[in-house]
PLY file of the C-alpha trace (Angstrom):
ply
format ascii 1.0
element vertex 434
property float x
property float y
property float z
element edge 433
property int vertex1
property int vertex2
end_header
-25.48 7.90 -12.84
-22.16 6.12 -13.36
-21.33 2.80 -11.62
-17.98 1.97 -9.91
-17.15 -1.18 -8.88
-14.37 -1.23 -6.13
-12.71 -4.99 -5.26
-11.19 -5.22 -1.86
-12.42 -5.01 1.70
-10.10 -3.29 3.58
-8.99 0.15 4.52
-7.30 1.28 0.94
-10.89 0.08 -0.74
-12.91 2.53 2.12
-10.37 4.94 0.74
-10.66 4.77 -2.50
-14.83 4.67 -1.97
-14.80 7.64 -0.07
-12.41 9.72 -2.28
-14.55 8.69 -5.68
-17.68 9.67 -3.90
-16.49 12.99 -3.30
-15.16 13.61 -7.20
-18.53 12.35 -7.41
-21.51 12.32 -4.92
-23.90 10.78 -7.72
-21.37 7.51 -8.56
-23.16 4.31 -7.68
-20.56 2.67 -5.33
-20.23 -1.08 -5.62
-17.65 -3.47 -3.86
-16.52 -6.81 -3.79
-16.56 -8.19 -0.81
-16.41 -4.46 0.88
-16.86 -3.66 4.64
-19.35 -1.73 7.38
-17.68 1.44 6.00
-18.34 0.97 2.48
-21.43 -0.50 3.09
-22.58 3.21 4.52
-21.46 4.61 1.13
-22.70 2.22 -1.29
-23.60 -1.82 -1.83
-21.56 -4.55 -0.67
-21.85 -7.98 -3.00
-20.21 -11.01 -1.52
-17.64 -12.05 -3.49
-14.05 -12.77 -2.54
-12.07 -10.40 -4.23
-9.68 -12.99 -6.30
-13.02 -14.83 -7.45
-12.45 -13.23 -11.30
-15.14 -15.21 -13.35
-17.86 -14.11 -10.34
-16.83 -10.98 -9.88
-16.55 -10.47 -13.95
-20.03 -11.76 -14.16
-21.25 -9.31 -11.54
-19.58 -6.18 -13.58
-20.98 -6.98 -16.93
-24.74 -7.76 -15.84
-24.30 -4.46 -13.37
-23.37 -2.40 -16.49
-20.50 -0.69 -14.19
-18.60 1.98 -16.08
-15.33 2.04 -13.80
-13.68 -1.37 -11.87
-10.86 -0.08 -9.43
-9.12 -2.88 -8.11
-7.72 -3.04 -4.51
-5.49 -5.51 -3.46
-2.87 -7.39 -5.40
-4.32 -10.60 -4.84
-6.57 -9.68 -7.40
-4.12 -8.97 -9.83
-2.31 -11.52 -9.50
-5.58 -13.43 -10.37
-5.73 -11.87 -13.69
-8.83 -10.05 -13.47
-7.72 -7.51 -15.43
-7.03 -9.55 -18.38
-10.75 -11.42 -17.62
-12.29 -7.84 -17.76
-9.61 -6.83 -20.64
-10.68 -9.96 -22.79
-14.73 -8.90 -22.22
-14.18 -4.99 -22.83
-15.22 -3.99 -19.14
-13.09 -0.93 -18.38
-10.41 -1.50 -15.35
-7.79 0.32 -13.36
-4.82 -1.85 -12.70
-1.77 -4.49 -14.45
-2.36 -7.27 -16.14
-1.31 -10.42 -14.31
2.10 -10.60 -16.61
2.67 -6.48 -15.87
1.71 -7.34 -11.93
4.82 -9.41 -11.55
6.50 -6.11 -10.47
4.50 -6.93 -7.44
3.43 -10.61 -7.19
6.98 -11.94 -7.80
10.54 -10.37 -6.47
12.39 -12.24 -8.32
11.06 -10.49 -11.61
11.46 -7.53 -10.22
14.53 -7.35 -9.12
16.09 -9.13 -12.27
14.37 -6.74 -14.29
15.74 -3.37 -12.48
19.71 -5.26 -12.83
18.92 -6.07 -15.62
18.38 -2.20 -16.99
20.32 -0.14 -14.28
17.77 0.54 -11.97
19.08 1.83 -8.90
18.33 -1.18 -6.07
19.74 -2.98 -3.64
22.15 -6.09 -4.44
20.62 -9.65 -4.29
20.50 -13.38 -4.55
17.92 -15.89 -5.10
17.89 -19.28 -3.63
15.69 -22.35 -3.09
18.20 -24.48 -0.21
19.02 -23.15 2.86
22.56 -24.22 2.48
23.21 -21.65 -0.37
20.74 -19.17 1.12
23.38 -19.53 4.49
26.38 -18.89 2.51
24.99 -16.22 0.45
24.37 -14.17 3.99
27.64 -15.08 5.18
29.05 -13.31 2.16
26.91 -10.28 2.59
27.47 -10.15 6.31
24.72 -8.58 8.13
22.52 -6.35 8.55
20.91 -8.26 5.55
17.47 -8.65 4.56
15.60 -12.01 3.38
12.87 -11.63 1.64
10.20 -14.31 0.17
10.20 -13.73 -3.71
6.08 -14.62 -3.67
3.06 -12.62 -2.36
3.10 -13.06 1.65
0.32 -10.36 2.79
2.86 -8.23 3.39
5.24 -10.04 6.01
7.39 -11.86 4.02
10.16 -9.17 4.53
12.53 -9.49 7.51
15.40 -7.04 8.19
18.20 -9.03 10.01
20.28 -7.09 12.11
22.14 -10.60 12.83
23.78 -13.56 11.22
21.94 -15.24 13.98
18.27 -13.47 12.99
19.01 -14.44 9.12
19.79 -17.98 9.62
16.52 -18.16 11.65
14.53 -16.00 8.40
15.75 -18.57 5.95
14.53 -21.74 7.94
11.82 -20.60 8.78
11.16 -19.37 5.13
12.84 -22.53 3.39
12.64 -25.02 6.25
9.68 -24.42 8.09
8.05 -23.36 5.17
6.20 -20.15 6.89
4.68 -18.47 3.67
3.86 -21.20 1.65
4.70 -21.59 -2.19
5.72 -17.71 -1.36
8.49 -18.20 0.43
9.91 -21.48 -1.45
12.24 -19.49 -3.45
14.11 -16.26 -1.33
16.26 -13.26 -2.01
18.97 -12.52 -0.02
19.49 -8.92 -0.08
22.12 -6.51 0.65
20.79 -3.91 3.50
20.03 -0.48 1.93
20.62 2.59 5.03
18.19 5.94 4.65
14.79 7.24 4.88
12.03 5.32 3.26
9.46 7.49 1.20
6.59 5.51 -1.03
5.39 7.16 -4.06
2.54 6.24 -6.28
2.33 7.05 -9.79
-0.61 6.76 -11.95
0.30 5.48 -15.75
-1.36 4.59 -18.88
1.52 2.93 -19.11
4.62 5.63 -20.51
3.56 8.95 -19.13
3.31 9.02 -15.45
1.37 11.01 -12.77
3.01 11.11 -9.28
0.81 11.46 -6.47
2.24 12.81 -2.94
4.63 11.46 -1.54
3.85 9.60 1.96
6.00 7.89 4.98
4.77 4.63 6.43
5.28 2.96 9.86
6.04 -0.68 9.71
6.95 -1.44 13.09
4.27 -2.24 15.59
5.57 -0.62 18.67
6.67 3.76 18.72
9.98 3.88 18.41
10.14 1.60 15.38
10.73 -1.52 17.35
8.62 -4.34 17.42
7.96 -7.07 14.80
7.06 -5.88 10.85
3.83 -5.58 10.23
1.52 -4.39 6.91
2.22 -0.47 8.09
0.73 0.44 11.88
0.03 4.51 9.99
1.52 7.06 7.39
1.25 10.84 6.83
1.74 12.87 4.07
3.33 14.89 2.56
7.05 14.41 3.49
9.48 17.19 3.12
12.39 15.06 1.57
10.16 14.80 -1.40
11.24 18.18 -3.08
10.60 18.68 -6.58
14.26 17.91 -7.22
14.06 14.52 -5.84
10.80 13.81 -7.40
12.26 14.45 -11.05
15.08 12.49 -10.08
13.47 9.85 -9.43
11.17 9.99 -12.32
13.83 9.74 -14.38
16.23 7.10 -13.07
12.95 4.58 -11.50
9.33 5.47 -12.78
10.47 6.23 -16.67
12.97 3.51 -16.90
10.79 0.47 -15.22
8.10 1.59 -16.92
10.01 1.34 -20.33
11.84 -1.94 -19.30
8.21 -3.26 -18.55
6.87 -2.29 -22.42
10.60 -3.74 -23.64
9.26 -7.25 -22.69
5.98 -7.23 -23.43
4.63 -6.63 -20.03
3.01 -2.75 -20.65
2.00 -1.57 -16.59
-0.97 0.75 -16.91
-2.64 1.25 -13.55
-0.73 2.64 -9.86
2.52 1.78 -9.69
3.75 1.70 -6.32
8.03 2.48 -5.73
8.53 2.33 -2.11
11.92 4.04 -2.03
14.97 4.06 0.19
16.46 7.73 0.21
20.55 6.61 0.47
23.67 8.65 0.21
24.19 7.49 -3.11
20.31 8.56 -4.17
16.91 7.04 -4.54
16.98 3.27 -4.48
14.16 0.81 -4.95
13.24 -1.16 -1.94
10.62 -2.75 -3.89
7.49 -2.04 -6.32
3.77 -2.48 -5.42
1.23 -3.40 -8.46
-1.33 -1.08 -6.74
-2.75 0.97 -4.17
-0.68 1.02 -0.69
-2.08 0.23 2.53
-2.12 2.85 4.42
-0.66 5.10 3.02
-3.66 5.65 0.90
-5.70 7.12 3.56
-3.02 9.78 4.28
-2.65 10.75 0.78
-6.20 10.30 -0.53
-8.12 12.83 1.60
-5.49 15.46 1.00
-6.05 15.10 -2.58
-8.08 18.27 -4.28
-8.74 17.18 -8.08
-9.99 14.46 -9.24
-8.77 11.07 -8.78
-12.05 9.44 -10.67
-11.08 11.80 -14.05
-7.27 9.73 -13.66
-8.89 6.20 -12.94
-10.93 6.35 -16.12
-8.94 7.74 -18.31
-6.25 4.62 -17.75
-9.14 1.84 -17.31
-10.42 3.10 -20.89
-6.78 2.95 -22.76
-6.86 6.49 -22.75
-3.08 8.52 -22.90
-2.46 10.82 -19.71
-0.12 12.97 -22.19
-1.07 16.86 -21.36
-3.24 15.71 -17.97
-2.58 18.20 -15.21
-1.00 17.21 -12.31
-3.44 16.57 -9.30
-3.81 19.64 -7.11
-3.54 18.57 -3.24
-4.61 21.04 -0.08
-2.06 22.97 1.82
-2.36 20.93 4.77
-0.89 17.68 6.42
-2.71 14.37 6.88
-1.65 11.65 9.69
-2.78 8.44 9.56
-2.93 5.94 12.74
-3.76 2.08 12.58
-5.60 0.33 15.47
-4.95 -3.11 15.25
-5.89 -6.10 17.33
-4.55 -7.49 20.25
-1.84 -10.43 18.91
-1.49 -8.47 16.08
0.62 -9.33 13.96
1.57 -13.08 14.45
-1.80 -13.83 16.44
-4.74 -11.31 15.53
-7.78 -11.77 17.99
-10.56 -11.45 15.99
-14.46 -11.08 16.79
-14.15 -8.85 19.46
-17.03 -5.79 20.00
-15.64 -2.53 18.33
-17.37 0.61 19.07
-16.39 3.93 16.51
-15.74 7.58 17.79
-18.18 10.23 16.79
-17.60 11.98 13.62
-15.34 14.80 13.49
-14.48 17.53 10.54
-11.61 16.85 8.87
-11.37 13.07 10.14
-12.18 9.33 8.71
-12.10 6.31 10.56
-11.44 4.32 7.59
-12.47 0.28 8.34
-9.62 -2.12 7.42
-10.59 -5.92 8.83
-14.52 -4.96 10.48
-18.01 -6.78 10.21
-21.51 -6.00 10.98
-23.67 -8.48 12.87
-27.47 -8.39 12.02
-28.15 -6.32 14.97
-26.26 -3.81 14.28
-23.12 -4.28 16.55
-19.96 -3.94 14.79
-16.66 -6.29 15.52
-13.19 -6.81 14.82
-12.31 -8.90 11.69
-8.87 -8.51 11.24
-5.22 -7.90 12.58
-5.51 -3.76 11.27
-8.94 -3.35 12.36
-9.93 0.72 11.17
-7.81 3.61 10.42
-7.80 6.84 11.26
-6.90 9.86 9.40
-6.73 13.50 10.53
-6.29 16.26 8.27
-4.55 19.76 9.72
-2.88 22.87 8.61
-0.01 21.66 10.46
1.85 17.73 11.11
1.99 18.00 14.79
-1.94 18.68 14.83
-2.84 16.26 11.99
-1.08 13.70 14.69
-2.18 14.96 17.73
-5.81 14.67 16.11
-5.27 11.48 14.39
-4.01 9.81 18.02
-6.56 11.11 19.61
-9.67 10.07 17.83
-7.55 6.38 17.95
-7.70 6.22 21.64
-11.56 6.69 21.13
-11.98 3.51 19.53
-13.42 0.76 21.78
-11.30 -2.28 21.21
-10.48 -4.46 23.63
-6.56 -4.95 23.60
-6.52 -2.52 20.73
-2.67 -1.64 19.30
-1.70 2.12 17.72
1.69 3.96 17.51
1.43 7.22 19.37
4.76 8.53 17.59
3.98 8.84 13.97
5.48 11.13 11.59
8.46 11.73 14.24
11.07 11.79 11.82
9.60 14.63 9.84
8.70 16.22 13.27
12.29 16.16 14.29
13.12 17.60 10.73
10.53 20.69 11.37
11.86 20.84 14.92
15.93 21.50 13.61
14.27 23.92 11.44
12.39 26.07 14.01
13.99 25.06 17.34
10.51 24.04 18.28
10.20 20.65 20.31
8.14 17.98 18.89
4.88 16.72 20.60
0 1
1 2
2 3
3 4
4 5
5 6
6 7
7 8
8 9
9 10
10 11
11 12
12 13
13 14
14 15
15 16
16 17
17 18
18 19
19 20
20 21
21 22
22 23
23 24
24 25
25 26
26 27
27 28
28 29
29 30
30 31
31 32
32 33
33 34
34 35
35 36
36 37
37 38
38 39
39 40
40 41
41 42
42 43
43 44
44 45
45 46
46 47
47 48
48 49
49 50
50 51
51 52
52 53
53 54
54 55
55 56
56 57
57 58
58 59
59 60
60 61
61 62
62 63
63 64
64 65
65 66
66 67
67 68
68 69
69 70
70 71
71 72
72 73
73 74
74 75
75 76
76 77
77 78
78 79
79 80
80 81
81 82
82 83
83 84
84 85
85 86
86 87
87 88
88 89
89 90
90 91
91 92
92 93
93 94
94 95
95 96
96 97
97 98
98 99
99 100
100 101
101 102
102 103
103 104
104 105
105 106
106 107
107 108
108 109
109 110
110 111
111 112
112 113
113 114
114 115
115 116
116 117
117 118
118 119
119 120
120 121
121 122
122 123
123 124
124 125
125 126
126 127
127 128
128 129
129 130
130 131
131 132
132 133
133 134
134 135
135 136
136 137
137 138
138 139
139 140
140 141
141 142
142 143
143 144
144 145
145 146
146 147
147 148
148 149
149 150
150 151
151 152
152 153
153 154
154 155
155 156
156 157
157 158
158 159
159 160
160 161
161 162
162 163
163 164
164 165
165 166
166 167
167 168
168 169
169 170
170 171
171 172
172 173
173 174
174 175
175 176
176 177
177 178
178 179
179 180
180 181
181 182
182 183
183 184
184 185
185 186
186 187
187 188
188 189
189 190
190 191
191 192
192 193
193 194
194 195
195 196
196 197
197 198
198 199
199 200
200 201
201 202
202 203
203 204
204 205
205 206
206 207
207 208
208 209
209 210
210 211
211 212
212 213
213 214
214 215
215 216
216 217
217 218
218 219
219 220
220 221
221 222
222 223
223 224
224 225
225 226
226 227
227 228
228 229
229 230
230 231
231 232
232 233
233 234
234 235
235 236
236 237
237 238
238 239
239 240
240 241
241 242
242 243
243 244
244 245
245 246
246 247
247 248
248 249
249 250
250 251
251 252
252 253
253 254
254 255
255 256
256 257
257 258
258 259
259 260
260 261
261 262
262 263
263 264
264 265
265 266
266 267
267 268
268 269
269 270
270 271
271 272
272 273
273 274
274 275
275 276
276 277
277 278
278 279
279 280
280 281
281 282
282 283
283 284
284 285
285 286
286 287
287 288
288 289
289 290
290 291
291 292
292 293
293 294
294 295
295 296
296 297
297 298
298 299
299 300
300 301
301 302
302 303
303 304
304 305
305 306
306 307
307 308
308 309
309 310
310 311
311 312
312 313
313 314
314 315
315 316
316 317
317 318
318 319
319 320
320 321
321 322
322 323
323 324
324 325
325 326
326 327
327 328
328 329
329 330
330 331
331 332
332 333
333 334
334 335
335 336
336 337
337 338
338 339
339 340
340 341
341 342
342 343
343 344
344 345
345 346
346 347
347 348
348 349
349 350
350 351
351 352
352 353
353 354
354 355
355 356
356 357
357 358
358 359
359 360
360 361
361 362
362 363
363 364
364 365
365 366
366 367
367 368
368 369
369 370
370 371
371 372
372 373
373 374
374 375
375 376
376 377
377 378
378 379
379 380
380 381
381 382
382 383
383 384
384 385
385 386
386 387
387 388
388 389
389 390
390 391
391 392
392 393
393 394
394 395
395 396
396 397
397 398
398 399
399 400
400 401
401 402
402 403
403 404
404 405
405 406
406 407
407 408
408 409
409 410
410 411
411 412
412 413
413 414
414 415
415 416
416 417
417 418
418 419
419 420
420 421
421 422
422 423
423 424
424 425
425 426
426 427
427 428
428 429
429 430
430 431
431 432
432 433
């Protein structure tokens, strides 16, 4: 019986848990720190997931065959180069590779730096230069904090007024820490997002489906940013034509810029895309798994994702490996989050769970179990749920529905996901959308 060792505790690492188990009912599931809903599918061990020389430890006296590793934090650790150093076999960059990620500076010197289609930008430290920079660019303009900031550190300005208040409270106030001491100041990109994740030993690469995310807390996409409120899959503006496209002009090319300067990416890389008049732009890259779009994609997904994972974690080429297969159906994903969520999560409360259904998940994102059994809220994104349907309108009406069964005090969801590829299906049949 293999071992796989999962780090992360949210709703990506429930993902991943529950997708390997099903390549693979006889895996031995381990995570680091895990949750309630991992905990029903394997062992938890208590480590924080960024603890590497614990964690290390942990793998090499457990024997485990596969480490998968969740959140970026991680990576930007450098447990990979820990587990690397010690021949443990892992999924995911290298700290140096991760930088795609961790900081946005690299990132976005390294796609102008090899024609990479992305957005314009400038990097500054003062606010002074920071203001003059978005005068220039006039606005809407985004700021963005070049360091990890869970997610939040990315404000779209539709003001000169709302920018000057991003950079002071990035560079003045000092918001997101060390993150946010350096900023870009970037030109606003107009379009349809789309996030794609690619699996890569590092040259070839394997797309997965494409997926949509929600990061606005309220329907209607207003309402602060958050970490992504739901996503569905798949999306209809990721024909085959686009997906070569962009293989060509974003996955191939970073990909070969990374191994150009000694920074080789072999694990998920992450393109969240902006779809613009002039073609498929880079918003930014992820160093792993997204959040949530995983639980959208992973459940539709028919072959195996464990065969993919441990081909890369043991340095194995992905030349001549199929592409996945994925079931003819639609998947809708819908976050319930806390009240206060996302400058102010409420935390602790009692959560009660719907009963199960076929074809839906209540993934856990930020839950805990008390000795007694109860379970409560742990985190801003408290549990996902994902429906699976022949059809997008019933994968959502599903997914929405099962959401309003959760028992959360205060509890946040968007009733509106997936409406732009509703609206899309709707010009196509004259239906209405639901």
């Amino acid at each position: 019986m293999a071992k796989v060792l999962i780090i992360g505790g949210g709703g990506r690492e429930h993902a991943l848990a529950w997708k390997l188990l099903r390549d693979d009912p006889s895996l031995d599931i381990i995570a680091a720190p895990g949750n309630p809903g991992i905990a029903a599918l394997g062992r938890c061990v208590q480590l924080a997931a960024d603890d590497v020389e614990a964690i290390l430890a942990m793998a090499m006296e457990e024997r485990v065959d596969l480490t998968v590793v969740g959140p970026e934090a991680a990576l930007a650790a450098g447990i990979v180069d820990r587990f690397i150093d010690n021949g443990v076999p892992i999924f995911g960059p290298t700290r140096a590779a991760a930088e795609i990620e961790t900081s946005k500076r690299f990132a976005k010197q390294l796609m102008l730096d090899h024609g990479i289609p992305t957005a314009a930008a400038e990097f500054h430290r003062d606010i002074e230069s920071a203001t003059a920079a978005v005068r220039r660019a006039g606005a809407p303009v985004v700021v963005k904090a070049s360091g990890l900031a869970a997610g939040k550190g990315v404000l779209v300005c539709h003001t000169l007024d709302d920018a000057d208040r991003a950079i002071q409270m990035m560079l003045g106030e000092g918001a997101f820490g060390e993150a946010g001491a350096e900023i870009l100041v970037e030109a606003f990109l107009t379009g349809e997002e789309l996030s794609l994740f690619a699996i890569t030993d590092g040259t070839t690469a394997i797309p997965l489906l494409a997926a949509q995310d929600h990061k606005c807390l309220l329907d209607g996409d207003l309402g602060p940013n958050t970490g992504g409120m739901g996503a569905y899959a798949p999306v209809s503006l990721a024909t085959p034509e686009l997906l070569v496209e962009v293989r060509k002009t974003i996955l191939e090319p970073t990909l070969a810029a990374l191994r150009d300067c000694g920074r080789p990416f072999r694990g998920l890389l992450y393109a969240g895309l902006m779809l613009t008049t002039e073609g498929p732009m880079v918003v930014e890259f992820n160093c792993r798994f997204g959040d949530p779009e995983s639980q959208a994609i992973l459940p539709l997904m028919d072959s195996s994702l464990l065969d993919l994972l441990t081909r890369v974690a043991r340095g194995e080429s992905l030349v001549g490996v199929a592409a996945p297969r994925w079931r003819p159906a639609s998947a809708v994903t819908t976050v319930v989050a806390a009240p206060g969520y996302p400058d102010r999560p409420r935390t602790g409360e009692l959560l009660t769970l719907p009963p199960d259904e076929d074809d839906v998940v209540v993934f856990h994102a930020g839950t805990r179990r008390l000795e007694d059994g109860q379970l409560l809220s742990a985190g801003g994104r408290v549990v996902a749920v994902t429906a699976v349907a022949p059809t997008l309108s019933e994968a959502r009406e599903r997914s929405r529905r099962v959401a309003g069964k959760v028992g959360l005090a205060g509890r946040q969801f968007r009733s509106d996901l997936a409406w732009r590829e509703l609206e899309r299906q709707a010009d196509v049949t004259g239906a209405g959308v639901t």
